[in-house]
N, C-alpha and C positions, 0 to 999 in steps of 0.2 A: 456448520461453522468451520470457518478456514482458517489456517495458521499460516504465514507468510513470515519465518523468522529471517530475521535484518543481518545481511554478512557483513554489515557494518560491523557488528561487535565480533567478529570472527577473527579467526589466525589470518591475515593478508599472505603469511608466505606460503599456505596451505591452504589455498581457496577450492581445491577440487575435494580433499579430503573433507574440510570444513561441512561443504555441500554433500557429503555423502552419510556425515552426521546428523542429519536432518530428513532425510531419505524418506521418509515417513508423514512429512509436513507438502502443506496443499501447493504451495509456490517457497520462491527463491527469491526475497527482497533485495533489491538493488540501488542501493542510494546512490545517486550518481550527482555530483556538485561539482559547480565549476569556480569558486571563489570570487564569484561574482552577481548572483542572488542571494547566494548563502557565503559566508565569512572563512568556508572549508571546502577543500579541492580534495576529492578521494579518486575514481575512477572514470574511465568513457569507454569509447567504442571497441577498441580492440580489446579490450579486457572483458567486456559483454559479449563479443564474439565467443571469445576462449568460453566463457564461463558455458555460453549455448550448446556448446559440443563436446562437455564433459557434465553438464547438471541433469540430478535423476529427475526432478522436478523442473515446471517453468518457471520463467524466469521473470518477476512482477518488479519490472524497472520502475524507478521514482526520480524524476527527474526536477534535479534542482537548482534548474540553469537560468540562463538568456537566451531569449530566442526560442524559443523550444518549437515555432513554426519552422525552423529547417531544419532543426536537429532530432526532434522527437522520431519522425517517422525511420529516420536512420538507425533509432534503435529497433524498432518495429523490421525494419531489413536483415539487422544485425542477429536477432532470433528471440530479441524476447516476444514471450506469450502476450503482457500487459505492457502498456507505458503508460504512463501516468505522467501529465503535465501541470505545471499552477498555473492557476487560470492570472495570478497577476503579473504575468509573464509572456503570457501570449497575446497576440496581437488578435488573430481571428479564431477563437477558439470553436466554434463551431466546424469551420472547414480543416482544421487542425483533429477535431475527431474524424470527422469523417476521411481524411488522407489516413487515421490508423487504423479503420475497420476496414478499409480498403487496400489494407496492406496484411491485412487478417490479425492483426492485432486488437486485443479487446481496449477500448481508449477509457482512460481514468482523466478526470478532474479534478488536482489538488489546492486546499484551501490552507491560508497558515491558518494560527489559533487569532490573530485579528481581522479577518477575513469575511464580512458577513455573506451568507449563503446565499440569503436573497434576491441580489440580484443578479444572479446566473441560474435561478432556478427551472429558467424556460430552454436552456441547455441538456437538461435530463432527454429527453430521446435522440441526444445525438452521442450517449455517452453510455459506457458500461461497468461502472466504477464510481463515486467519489469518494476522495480520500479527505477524510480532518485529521488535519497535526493536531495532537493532543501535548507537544512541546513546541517551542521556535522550531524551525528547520536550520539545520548546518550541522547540531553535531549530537552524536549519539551517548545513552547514559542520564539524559535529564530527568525531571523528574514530572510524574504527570500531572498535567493540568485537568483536573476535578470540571474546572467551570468550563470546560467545552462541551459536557452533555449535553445539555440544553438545545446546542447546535446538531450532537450526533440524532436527536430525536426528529428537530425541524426538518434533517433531511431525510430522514425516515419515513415523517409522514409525507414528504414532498412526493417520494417515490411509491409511496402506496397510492397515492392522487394519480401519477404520473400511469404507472402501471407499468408492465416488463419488470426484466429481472435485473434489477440495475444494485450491485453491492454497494454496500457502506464500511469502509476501510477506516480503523483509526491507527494512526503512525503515531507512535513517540509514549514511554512510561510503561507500554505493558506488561502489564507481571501478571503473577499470581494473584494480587492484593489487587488491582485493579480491574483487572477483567470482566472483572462480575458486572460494574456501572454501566462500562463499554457495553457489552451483552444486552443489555437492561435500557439502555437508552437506543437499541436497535444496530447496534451493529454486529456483522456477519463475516468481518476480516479482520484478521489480527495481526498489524506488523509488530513482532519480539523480538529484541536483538538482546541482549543483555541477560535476560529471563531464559533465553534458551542456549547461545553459546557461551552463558557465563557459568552452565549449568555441570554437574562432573558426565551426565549423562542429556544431551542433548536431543533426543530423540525419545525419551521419557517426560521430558520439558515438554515438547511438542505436545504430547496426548497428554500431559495434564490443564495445560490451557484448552485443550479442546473442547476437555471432558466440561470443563468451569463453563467456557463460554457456552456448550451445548443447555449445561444445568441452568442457568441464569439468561438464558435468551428471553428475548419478549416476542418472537417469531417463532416459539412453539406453536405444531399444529398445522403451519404453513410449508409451503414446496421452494420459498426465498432462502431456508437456512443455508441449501444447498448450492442454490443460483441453476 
């Protein structure tokens, strides 16, 4: 089970410190928006650089733009580990993964919450990730959508069909109170922003969503928890 906490909810003028509060957590979430898929403009490229050569952890960029066939791979350049693109953004998302394994970045495919799976399910071996919003995408703090399980499962069993080690990511709502469904409906990544740097002890946050999502997985017994 991975934590990926969101520096969305973080101190902005204290992003290396932020990042070193977490020290202990699997990746370093990156909401990146450009106020034009989403309604909120926070950070890009030079700022994902900086964050690559000061974070103790990688760096699981989420990208939630336009275009993301020319731009994604430039994060993948820039030093994040993960980029993650929506798929209702991109023009040819297959050759869009395959430019970020090929730049050795592992490639995520993100869906909003109205977004059905289905039809991108024949995507799965070109990808190392999918992500469901479990809120809108643009801004951080909402509150979670319950009725996206259904979806965290479908893609769950899609990838047991599929086969490899392909994670299931949910963004948006996780707390403590949550997690467990998340876990329970198959997924194995946990973006927290809120739940961890809202916390007095950040890095305490981290291991107890871990502890939760390990207790309530439905991939006990298998070698996927880990990827």
């Amino acid at each position: 089970m991975q934590i990926s906490p969101s520096i969305l909810a973080s101190d902005f003028a204290n992003l290396e410190r932020e990042l070193k509060r977490v020290a202990n957590a699997d990746w370093a979430h990156v909401d990146v928006m450009d106020a034009h898929f989403v309604p909120n403009l926070t950070l890009g490229l030079p700022v994902v650089e900086a964050l690559a050569r000061v974070s103790p952890i990688p760096l699981d960029c989420h990208l939630m733009i336009d275009d993301p066939d020319r731009w994604a791979p430039m994060y993948a350049e820039a030093g994040a580990a993960s980029v993650t693109f929506h798929v209702e953004a991109a023009r040819d998302p297959k050759s869009l993964a395959r430019n970020l394994r090929a730049l050795g970045a592992r490639a995520g495919m993100a869906l909003k919450p109205g977004t059905a799976f289905a039809p991108y399910a024949d995507l799965l071996p070109e990808l190392d990730m999918v992500l469901l919003m479990t809120v809108e995408p643009g801004f951080g703090g909402q509150s979670f959508m319950a009725d996206q399980m259904p979806k965290v499962r479908e893609v769950r069993e899609a990838v047991a069909r599929c086969g490899g080690e392909i994670w299931v990511q949910v963004d948006g709502g996780v707390s403590t109170a949550t997690i467990q469904a998340c876990a329970e409906a198959g997924a194995n990544v946990f973006v927290a922003g809120s739940a961890v740097f809202g916390a007095q002890a950040a890095a305490a946050a981290v291991d107890q969503l871990r502890e939760l999502a390990t207790r309530h997985s439905s991939l006990k017994g298998t070698d996927r928890q880990h990827g």
